[in-house]
C-alpha positions as CSV (number, residue, x, y, z in Angstrom):
1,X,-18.9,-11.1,-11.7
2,X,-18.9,-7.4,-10.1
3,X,-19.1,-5.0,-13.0
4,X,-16.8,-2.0,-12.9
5,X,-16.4,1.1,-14.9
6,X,-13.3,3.8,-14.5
7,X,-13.4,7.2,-15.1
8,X,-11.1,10.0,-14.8
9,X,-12.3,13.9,-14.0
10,X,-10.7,16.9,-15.4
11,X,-8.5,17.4,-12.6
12,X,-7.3,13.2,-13.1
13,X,-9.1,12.2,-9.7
14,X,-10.1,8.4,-10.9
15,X,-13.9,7.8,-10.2
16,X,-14.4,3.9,-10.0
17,X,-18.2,2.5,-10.6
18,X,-19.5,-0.5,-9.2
19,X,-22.4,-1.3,-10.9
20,X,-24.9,-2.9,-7.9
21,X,-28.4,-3.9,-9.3
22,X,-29.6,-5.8,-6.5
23,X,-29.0,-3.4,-3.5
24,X,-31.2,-0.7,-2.5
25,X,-28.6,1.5,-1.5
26,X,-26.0,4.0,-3.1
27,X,-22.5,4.6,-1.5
28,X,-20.0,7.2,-2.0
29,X,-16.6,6.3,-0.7
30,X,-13.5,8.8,-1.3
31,X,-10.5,7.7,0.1
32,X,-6.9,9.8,0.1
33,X,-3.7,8.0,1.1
34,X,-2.6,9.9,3.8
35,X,-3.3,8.9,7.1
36,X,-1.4,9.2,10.7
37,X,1.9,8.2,9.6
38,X,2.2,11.1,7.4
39,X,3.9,14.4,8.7
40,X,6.7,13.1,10.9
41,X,6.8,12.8,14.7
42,X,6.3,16.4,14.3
43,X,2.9,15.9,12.7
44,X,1.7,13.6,14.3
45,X,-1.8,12.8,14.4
46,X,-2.3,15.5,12.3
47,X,-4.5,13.6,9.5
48,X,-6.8,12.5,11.9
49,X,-7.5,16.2,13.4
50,X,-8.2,17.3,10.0
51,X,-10.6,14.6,9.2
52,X,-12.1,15.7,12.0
53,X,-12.3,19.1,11.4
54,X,-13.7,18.6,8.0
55,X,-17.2,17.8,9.3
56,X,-17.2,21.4,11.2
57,X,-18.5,22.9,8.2
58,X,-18.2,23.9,4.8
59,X,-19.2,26.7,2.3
60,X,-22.4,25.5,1.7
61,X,-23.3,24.4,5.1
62,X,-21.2,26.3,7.5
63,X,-21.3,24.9,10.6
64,X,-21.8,21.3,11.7
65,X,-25.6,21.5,12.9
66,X,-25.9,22.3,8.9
67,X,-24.5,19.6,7.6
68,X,-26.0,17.1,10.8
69,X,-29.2,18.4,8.9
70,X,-28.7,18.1,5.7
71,X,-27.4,14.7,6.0
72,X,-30.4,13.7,8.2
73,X,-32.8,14.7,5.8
74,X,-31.8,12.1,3.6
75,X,-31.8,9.4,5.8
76,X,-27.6,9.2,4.9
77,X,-25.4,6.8,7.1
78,X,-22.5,8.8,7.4
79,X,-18.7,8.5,8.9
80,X,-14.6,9.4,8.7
81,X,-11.8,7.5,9.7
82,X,-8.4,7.6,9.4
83,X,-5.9,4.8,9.4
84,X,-2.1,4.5,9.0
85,X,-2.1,5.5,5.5
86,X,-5.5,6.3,4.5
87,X,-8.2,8.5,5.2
88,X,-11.9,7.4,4.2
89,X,-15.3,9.4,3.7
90,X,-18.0,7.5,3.1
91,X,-22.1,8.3,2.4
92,X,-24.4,5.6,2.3
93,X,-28.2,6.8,1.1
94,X,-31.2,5.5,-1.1
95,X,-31.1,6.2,-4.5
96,X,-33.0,9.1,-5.0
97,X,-30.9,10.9,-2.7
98,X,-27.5,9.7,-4.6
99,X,-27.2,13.7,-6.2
100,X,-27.7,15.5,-2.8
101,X,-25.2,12.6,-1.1
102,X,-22.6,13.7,-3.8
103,X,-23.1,17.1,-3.1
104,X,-22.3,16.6,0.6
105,X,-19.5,14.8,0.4
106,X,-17.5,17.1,-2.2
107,X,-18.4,19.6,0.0
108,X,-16.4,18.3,3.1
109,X,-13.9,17.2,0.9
110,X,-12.9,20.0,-1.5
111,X,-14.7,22.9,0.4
112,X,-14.3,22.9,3.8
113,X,-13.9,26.2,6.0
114,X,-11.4,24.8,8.4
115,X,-12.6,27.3,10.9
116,X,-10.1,28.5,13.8
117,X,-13.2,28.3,16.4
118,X,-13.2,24.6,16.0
119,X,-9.7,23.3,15.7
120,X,-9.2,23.9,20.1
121,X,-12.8,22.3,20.5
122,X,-11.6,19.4,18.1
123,X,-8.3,19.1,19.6
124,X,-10.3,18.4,22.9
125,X,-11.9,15.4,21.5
126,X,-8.6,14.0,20.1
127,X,-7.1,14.0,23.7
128,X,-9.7,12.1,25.0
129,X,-9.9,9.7,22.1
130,X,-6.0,9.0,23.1
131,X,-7.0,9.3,26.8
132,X,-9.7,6.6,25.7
133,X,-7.1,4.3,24.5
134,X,-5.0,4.6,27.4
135,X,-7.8,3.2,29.8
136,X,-7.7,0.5,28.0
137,X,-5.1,-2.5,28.9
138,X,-5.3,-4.4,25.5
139,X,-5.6,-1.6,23.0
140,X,-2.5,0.5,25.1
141,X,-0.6,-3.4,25.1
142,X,-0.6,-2.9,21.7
143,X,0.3,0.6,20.9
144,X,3.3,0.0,23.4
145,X,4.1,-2.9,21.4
146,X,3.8,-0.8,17.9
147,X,5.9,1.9,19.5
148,X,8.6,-1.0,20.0
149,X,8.2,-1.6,16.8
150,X,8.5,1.2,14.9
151,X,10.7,3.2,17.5
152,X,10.9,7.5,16.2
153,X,8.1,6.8,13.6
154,X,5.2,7.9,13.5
155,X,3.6,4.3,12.8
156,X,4.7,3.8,16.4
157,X,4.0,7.3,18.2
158,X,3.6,7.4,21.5
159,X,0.3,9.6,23.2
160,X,2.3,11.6,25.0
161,X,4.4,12.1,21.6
162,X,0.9,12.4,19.6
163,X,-0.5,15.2,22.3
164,X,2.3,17.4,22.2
165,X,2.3,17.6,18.2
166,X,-1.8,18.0,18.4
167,X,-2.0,20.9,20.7
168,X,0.4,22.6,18.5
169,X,-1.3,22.7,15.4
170,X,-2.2,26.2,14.0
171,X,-4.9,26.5,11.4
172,X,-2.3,27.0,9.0
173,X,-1.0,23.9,9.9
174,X,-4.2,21.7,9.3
175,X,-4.8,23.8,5.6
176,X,-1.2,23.3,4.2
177,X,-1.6,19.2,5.3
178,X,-4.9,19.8,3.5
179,X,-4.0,21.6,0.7
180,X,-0.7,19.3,0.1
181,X,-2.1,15.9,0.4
182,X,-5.7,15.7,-0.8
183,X,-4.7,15.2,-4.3
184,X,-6.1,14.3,-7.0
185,X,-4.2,11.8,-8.3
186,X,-3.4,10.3,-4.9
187,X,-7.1,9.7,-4.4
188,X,-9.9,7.7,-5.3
189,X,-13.5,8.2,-5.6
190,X,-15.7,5.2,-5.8
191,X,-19.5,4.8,-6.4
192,X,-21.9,2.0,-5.8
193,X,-25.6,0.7,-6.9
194,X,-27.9,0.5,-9.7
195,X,-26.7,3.0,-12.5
196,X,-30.3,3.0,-13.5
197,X,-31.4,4.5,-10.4
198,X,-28.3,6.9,-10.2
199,X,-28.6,9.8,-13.3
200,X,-25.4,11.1,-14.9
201,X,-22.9,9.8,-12.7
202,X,-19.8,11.2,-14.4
203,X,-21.3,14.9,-14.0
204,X,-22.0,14.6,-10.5
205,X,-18.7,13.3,-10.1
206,X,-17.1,16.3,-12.0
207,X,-19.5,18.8,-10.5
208,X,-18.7,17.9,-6.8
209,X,-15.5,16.7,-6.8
210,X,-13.5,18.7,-9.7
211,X,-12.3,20.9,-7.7
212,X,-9.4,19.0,-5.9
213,X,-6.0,19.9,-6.1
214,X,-4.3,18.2,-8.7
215,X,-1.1,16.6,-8.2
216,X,0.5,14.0,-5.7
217,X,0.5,14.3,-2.3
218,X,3.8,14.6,-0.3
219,X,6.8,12.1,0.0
220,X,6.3,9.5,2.3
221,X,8.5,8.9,5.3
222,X,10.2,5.7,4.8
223,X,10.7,3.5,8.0
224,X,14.3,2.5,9.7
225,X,15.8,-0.8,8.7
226,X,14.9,-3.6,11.3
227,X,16.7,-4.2,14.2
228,X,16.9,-7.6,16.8
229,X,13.3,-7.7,19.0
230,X,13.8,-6.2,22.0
231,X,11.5,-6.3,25.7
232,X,9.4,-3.8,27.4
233,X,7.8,-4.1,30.4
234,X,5.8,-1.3,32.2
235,X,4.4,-1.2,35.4
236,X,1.1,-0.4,35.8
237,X,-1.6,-1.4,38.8
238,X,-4.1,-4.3,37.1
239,X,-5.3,-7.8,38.0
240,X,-3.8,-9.0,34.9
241,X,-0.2,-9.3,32.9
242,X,-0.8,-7.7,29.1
243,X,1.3,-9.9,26.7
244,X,1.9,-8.2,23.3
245,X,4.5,-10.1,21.0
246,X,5.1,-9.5,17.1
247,X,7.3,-7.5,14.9
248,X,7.8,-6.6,11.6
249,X,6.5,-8.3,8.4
250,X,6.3,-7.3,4.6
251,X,5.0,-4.4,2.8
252,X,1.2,-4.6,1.0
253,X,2.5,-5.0,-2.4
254,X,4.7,-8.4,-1.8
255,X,3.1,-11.3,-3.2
256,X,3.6,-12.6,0.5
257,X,0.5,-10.8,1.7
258,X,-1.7,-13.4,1.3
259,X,-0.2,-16.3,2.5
260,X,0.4,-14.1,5.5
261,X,-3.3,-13.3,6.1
262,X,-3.9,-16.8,6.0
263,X,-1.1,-18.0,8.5
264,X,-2.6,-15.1,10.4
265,X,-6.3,-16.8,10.4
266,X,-4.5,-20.4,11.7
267,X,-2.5,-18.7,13.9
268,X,-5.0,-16.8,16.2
269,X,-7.6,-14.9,14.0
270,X,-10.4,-17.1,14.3
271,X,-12.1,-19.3,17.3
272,X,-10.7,-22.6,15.8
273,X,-7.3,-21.1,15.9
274,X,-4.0,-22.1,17.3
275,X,-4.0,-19.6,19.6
276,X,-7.0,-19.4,20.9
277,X,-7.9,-23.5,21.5
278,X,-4.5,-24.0,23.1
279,X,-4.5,-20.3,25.5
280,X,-7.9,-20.4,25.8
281,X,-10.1,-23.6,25.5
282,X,-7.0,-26.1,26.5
283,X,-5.0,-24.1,29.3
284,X,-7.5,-21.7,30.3
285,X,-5.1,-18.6,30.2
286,X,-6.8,-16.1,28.9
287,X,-10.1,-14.7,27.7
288,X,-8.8,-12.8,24.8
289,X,-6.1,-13.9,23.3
290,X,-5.8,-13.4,19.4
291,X,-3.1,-12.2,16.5
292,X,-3.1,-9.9,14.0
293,X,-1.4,-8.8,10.5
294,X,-1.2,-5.4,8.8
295,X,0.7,-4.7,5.5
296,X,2.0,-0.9,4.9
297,X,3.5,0.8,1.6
298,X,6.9,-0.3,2.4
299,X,6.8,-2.6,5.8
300,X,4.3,-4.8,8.0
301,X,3.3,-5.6,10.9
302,X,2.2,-8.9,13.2
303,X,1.1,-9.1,17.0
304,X,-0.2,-11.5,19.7
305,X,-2.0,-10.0,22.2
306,X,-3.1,-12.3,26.0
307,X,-4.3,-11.2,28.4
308,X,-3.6,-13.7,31.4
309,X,-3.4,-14.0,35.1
310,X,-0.6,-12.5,36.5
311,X,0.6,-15.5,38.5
312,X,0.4,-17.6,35.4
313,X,2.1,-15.1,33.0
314,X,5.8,-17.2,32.4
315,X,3.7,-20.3,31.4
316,X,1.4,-18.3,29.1
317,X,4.5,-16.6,27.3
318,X,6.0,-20.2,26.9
319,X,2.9,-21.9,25.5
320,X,2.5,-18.7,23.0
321,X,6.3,-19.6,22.1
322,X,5.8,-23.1,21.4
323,X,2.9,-22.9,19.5
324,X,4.8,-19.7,17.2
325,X,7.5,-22.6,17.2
326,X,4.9,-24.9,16.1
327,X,3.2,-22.9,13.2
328,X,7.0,-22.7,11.6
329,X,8.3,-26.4,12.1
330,X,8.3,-29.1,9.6
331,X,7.3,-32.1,12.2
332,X,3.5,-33.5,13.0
333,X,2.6,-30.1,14.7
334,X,3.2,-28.0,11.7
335,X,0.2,-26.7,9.3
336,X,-2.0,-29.6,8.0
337,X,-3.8,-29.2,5.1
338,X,-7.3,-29.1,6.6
339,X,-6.0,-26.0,8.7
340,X,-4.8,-24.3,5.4
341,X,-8.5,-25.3,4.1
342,X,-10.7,-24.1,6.6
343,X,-8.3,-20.7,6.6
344,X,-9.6,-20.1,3.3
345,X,-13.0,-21.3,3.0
346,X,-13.2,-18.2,6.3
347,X,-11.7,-16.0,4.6
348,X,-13.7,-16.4,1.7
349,X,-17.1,-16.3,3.8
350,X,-15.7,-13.0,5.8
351,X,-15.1,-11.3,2.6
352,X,-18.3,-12.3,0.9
353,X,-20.3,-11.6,3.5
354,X,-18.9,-7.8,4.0
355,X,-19.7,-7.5,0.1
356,X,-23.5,-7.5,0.8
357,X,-22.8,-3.5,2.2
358,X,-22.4,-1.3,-0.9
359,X,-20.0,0.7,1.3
360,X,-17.7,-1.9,2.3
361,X,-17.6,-2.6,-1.3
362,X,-16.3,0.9,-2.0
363,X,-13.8,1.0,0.4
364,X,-12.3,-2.6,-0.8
365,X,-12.2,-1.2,-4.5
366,X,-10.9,2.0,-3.6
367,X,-8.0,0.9,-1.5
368,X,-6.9,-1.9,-3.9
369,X,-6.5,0.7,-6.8
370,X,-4.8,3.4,-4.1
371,X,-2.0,1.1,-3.1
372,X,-1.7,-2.0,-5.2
373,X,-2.9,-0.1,-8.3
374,X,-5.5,-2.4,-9.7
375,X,-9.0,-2.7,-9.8
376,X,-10.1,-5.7,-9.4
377,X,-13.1,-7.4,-7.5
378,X,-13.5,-9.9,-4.3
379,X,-13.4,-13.3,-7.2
380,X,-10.2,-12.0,-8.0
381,X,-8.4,-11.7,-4.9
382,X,-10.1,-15.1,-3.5
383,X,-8.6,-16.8,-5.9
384,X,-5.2,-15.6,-5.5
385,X,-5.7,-17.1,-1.4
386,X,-6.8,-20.4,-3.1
387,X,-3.6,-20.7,-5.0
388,X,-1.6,-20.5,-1.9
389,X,0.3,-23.6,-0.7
390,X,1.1,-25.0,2.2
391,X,4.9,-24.6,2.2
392,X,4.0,-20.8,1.5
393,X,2.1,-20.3,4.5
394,X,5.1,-22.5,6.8
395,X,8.1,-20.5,5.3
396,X,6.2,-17.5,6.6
397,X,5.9,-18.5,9.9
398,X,9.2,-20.1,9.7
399,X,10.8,-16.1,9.2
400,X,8.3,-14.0,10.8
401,X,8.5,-16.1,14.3
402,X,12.4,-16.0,14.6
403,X,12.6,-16.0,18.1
404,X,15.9,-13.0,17.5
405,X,13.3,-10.9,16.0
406,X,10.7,-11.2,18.1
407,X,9.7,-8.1,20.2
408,X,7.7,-8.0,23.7
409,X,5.7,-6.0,25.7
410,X,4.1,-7.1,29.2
411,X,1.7,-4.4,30.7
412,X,1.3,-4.7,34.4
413,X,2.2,-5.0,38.3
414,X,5.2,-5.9,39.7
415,X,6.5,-8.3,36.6
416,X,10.0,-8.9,36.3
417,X,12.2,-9.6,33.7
418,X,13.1,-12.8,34.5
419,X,9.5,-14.1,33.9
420,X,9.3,-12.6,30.4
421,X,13.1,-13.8,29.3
């Protein structure tokens, strides 16, 4: 059983300790719910230039070189990213470094210099992270097929949408964002390893990271009701036709979630899947093909994703069909019980095996307490996918495959609509 402690700083950031006697390691993982949604179609992609601009130095180590340094001479492993609705720090170290670690990361968080010289050189590397994506047939399948999604919301902005906004941001801009959303109580701090090894944990915590803002971070911008799936097609020079297909599903904090994550896993998230023995070991239609479910505060998503050869695109869109018919149905074809098994017993491996990195573990603590408002361990959450039936797992796929709802995307050369109707 994973031992946990909770704390609360002056300024009410929560500080969650996972006590980790066996690992070698410490990790520091703060994580603030904002992330790319946040802002409006006006902001987008803001979050993610400021997490980038907060490694361009701080008042302690002002400029990056200073805090490459610092950071190498203890040996830290070291990274930002930023999701939909989150952004996440983490510092990974040995023990004996844990004080200096702490020291670094309160730095970027609650003292950076945001300095003007930066923000055009980091707005270069932005555009080409998006230009990266666009290269790409899969990855751009998909955001096409988020943007159909989520149409005029930031949870499905376009690049060209996403550059405009970026190379508009002043450095007033990127502070007020800053100064608005890292809160304290819509944050988290977490801490993992051996609190012998560690010192005084709670005035580390309230030496380096006492200074945040107080408060709550901004209002959220709800999404648009649901409307009937729709089709895109977009031409574009490749060997292959892109299939995306999906649409919306339910928001992180319905008791749904996990019956969903499993359907997901028997539906095309593993190599013993629906999806990928029948498209790929059976017909041969693809190299990847796979699904994929994401919850947010207050909606969801799911996607299929094939990539196929272009001749053979209208039988690989009604073989993804029929199995998505399949997954729902009450007859022979539907979800046997050794399926619904074998879902779990994967997901339980997956998630054990990602426990063994003190930082994973800090990021799984600290985004159950930031949007489902527990704390609870791995155990915990396994056994709430063990309690889920069969009939669960069918009724999903029974309402999220509704062939009226169901939106598609097909990404490439001379495709017409009657072969994706």
């Amino acid at each position: 059983m994973t031992k946990v402690n909770q704390f609360r700083l002056k300024n009410n950031l929560p500080v969650i300790f996972i006590h980790l006697p066996q690992v070698p390691s410490a990790a520091i993982g703060f994580m603030t719910k904002v992330g790319e949604r946040d802002g409006g179609m006006a902001k987008a992609g803001i979050s993610h230039l400021l997490e980038h601009l907060l490694f361009d130095g701080t008042e302690k180590f002002p400029d990056r070189t200073d805090l490459s340094i610092a950071l190498d001479e203890i040996g830290a492993e070291f990274n930002g990213e930023t999701s939909e609705e989150n952004t996440y720090y983490y510092l990974k170290c040995e023990p004996g470094s844990f004080s200096r670690g702490m020291f670094i990361l309160g730095q970027m968080v609650t003292r950076s210099l945001l300095k003007e010289e930066e923000l055009a050189k980091e707005k270069l590397v932005i555009t080409q992270e998006l230009n990266m994506r666009e290269d790409d047939p899969m990855i751009k399948t998909l955001d096409y097929l988020q943007e159909t999604i989520f149409p005029d919301h930031p949870l499905g902005c376009s690049r060209e949408a996403a550059l405009k906004a970026i190379n508009g941001f002043t450095r007033k801009d990127l502070l007020d964002h800053w100064e608005n959303n890292y809160r304290s109580q819509s944050s988290v701090l977490v801490i993992c390893g051996d609190k012998k090894k560690l010192g005084k944990i709670k005035d580390l915590a309230e030496e380096n990271f006492g200074s945040l803002r107080s408060g709550v971070r901004e209002k959220l911008m709800p999404v648009s009701r649901e409307t009937a799936g729709r089709v895109k097609i977009i031409e574009r020079k490749m060997s292959q036709a892109n299939i995306g297909l999906g649409g919306r599903s339910f928001p992180l904090t319905d008791s749904r979630v996990y019956a969903g994550r499993l359907l997901d896993i028997i539906f095309g998230h593993s190599f013993s899947s629906r999806l990928f023995m029948e498209i790929r070991e059976r017909r041969k239609l693809a190299y990847a093909v796979f699904s994929g479910i994401d919850f947010y505060q207050d909606s969801g998503v799911y996607s299929v994703y094939a990539g196929v050869d272009r001749k053979r695109l209208p039988e690989a869109l009604t073989a993804i069909l029929a199995e998505m018919k399949k997954v729902g149905g009450k007859t022979a074809d539907g979800i046997s019980d050794r399926e619904l098994a074998k879902a779990k017993s994967y997901l339980r491996g997956k998630t054990l095996v990602q426990m063994d990195d003190p930082s994973a573990q800090a990021a799984f603590f600290a985004k159950r307490f930031l949007f489902d408002n527990e704390v609870v361990g791995p155990e915990e959450i396994l056994k709430r996918y063990a309690s889920v039936t069969k009939d669960q797992v069918v009724e999903i796929g029974r309402d999220l495959f509704k062939k009226e709802k169901l939106n598609v995307v097909v990404m490439g050369e001379g495709i017409k609509e009657k072969e994706v109707i």
